[in-house]
C-alpha positions in Angstrom: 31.0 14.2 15.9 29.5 11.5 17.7 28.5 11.5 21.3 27.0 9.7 24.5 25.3 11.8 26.9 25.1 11.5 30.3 23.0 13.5 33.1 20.0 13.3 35.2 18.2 16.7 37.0 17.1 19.5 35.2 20.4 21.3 35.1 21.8 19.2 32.5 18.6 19.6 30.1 20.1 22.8 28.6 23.1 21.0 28.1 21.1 18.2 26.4 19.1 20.6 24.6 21.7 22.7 23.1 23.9 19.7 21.5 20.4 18.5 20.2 20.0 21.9 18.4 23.8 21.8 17.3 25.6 19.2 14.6 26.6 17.2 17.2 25.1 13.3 17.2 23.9 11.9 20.2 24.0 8.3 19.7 22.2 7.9 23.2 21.7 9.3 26.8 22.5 8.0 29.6 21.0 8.2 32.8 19.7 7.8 36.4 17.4 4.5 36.7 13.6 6.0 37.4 12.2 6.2 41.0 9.1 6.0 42.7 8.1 9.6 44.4 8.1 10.7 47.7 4.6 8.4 48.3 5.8 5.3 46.1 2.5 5.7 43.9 4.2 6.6 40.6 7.4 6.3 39.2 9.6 9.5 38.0 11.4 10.1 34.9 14.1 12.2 35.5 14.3 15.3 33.1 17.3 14.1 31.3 15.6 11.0 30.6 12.2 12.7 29.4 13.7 15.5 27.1 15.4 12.5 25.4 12.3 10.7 24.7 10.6 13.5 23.8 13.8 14.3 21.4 13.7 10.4 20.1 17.0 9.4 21.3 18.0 5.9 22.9 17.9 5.9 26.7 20.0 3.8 28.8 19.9 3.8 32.6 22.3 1.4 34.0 22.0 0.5 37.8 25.6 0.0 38.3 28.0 2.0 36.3 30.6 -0.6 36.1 28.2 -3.1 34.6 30.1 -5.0 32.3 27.5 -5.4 29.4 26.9 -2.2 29.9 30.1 -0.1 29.3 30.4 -3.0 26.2 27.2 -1.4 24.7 28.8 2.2 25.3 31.8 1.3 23.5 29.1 0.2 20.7 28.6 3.4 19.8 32.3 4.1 19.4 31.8 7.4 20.6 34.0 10.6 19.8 33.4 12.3 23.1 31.3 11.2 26.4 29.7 14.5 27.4 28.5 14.4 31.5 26.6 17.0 33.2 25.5 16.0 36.8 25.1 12.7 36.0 25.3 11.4 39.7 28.0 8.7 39.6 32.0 9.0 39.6 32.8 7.0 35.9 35.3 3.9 36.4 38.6 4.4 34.1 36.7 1.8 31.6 34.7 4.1 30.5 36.8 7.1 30.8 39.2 5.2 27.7 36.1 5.0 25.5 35.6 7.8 23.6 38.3 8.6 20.8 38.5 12.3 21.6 37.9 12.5 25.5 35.2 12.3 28.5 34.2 16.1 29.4 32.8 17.4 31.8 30.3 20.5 32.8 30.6 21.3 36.7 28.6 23.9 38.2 31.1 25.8 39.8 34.4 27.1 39.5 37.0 24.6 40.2 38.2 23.6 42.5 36.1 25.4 44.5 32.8 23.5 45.3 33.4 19.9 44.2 30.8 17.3 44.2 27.2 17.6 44.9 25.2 20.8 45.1 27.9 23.5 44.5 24.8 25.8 43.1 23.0 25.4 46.8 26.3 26.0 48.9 27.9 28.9 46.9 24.6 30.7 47.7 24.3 29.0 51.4 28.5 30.2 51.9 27.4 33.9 50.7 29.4 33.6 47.9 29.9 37.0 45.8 30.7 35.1 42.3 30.0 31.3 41.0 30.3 30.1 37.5 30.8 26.8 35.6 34.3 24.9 34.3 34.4 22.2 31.6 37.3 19.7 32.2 38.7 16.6 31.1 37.5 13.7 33.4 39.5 11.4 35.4 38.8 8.8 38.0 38.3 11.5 41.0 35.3 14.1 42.2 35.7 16.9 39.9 39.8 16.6 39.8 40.0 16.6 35.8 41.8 19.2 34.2 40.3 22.5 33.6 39.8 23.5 29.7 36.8 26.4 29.9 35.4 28.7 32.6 33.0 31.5 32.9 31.8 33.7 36.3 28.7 34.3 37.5 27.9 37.9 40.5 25.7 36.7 43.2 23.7 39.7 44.0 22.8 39.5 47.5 19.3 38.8 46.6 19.9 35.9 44.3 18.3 32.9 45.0 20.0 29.2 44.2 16.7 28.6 41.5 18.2 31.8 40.0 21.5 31.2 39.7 20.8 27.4 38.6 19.1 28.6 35.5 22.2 31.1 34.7 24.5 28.6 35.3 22.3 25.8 33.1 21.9 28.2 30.1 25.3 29.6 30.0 26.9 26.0 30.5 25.2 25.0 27.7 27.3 27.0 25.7 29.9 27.0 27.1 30.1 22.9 26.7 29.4 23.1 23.3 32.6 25.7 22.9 34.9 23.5 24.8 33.4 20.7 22.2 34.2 22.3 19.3 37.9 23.9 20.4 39.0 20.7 21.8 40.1 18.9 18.9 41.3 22.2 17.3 44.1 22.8 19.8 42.5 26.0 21.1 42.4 24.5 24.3 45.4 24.6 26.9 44.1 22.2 29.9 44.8 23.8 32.9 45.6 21.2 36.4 43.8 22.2 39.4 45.7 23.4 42.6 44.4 20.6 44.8 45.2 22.7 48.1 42.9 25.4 47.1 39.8 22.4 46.8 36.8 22.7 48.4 34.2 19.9 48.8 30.1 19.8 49.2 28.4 17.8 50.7 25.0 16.5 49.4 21.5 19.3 50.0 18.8 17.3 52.0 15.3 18.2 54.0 17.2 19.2 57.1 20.1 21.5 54.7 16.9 24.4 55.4 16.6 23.9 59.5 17.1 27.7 60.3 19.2 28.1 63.8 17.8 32.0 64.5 21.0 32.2 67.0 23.4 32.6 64.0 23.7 36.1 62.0 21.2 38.0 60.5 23.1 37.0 56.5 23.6 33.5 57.4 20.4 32.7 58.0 19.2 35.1 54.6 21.8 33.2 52.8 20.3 29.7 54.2 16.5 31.2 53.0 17.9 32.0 49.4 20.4 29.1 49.1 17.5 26.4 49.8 15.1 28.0 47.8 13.0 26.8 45.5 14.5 23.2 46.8 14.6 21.8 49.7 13.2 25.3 51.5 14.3 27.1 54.6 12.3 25.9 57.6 11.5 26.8 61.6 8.9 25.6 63.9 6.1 28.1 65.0 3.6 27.1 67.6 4.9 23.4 66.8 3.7 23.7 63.0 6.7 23.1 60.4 7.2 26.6 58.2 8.2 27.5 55.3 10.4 30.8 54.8 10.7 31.5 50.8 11.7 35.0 50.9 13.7 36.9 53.4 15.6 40.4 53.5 18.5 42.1 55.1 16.6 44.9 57.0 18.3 48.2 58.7 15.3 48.4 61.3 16.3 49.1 64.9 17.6 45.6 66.8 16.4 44.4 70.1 17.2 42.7 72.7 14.5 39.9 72.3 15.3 36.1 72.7 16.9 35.3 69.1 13.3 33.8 67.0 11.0 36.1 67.9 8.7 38.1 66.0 9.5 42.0 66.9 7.7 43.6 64.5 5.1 43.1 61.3 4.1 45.1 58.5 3.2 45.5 54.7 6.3 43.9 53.7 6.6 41.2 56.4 7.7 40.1 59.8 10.7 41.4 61.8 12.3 38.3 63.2 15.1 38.6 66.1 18.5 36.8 65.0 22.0 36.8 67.3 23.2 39.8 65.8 20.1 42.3 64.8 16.7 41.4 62.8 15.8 39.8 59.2 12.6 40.4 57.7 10.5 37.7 56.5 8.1 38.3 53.4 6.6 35.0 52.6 5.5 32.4 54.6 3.8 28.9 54.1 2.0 26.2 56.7 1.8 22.7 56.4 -0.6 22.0 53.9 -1.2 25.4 52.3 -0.2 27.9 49.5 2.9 30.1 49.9 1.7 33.7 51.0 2.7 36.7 52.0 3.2 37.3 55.3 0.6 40.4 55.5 -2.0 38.2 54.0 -1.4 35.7 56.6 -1.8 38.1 59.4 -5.4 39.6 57.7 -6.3 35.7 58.3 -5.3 35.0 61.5 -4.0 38.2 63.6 -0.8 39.3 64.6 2.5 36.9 65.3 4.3 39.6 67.3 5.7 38.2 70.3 5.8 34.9 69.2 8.9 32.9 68.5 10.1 30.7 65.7 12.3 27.6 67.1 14.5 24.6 66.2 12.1 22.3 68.0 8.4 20.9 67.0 
């Protein structure tokens, strides 16, 4: 069967990947238009866009969607199914009447819970105990399609959102290419979503990370693991922007300190006062330096107890 695939980050790459492996055709790929870097010095292809060239396969990257030369050169293809997976943009109903079998969709979450942008990030932010992917049929809203396939993810209470990304990536892969093949069989009963049990995101930026130490002890380890790797949990030390990475829920005796500060330090980290008790801190990282462990920042430059992490520069 022939297909036009569209996506842009790195979690649709497995998805891209996989239907290259399979018998599927992929007539082209569709993506995000390339953009300069944080410093403007070099433009970036996204992954999508690179593991197609690499693969040999047309590229298209429209700057508006609803371009009419455009969709004419996707109905060109003739397409039997328009695959997306976090491609960035809601498709007009143009395009959606394309392809002969449907438009599907891969969402990482588990309708419709966690519609739109970053559901990865928030499940793990919310302290989610499970997340998973759906494929479903597209339509003209966010993430409102019918569901066809779904599988469920534990979030151990360690997991981080790089983690469950990659789980989520991988076993979407398959399970889009499933839903692909069943489709067209009949196998498939679409399922509608209950719209009163829909939950939206909202979009992961720089500031997502700013840690408030006057919430709970697992809210702010949830923040820590749910920005991490991207865009990283962050509090102000002696007015220097820092980076937390790694954080645990700790047992160690509470205090009555001012919420932020440093109680305690040892081989596995700083003890850091939060409304509710303490989280330890393992990792930490200054501007313009390596990520490092928090024992071999205190070999370097003493202790931090009694000092106090803020909101504030």
């Amino acid at each position: 069967m022939n297909i036009v695939f569209m996506g842009t980050p790195e979690f649709a790459v497995s998805s891209l990947n996989k239907l290259i492996d399979s018998d599927f055709v992929i007539s082209a790929v569709v993506t995000q238009p390339d953009r300069p870097n944080a410093r403007g010095k070099k433009v970036n292809f996204s992954p999508v866009k690179q593991t197609a060239l690499d693969n040999g396969l047309q590229v298209l990257q429209p700057e508006k969607i609803k371009d009419a030369s455009f969709i004419e050169k996707l109905r060109s293809y003739n397409p039997d199914y328009i695959v997306v997976v976090a491609y960035g943009r809601i498709l007009p109903k143009e395009i959606l009447q394309i392809p002969k079998i449907a438009c599907i969709n891969l969402h990482a979450s588990l309708l419709p819970k966690y519609r739109g942008a970053a559901p990865i990030h928030w499940a793990v932010i919310d302290g989610e105990k499970k997340s998973g992917a759906t494929t479903m049929l597209m339509d003209t809203g966010m993430d409102t399609g019918d569901m066809l396939y779904k599988f469920e993810v534990e979030i151990s209470n360690e997991m981080t959102t790089g983690e469950l990304h990659d789980i989520l990536a991988r076993k979407g892969a398959d399970l889009l290419v499933d839903t692909l093949r069943d489709y067209p069989e009949g196998i498939i009963t679409p399922v509608k979503q209950d719209d009163e049990e829909a939950t939206y995101t909202k979009m992961i930026d720089r500031d997502t990370g700013k840690i408030d130490w006057d919430s709970p002890s697992a809210a702010i380890h949830n923040l820590i693991r749910g920005t991490h790797p991207y865009p990283g949990a962050y509090s102000f030390l002696e007015g220097k922007r820092v980076k937390l990475s790694t954080s645990r829920l700790t047992t160690l005796a509470s205090t009555d300190a001012v919420p932020g500060t440093i109680v305690n330090e040892g081989d596995e980290g700083i003890v850091v006062k939060t409304a509710d008790g303490v989280l330890l801190i393992r990792e930490l990282q200054f501007p313009g330096k390596k990520k490092m462990k928090v024992l071999d920042y205190i070999r370097g430059n003493g202790s931090l107890i009694g000092k106090r992490f803020s909101t504030l520069s």
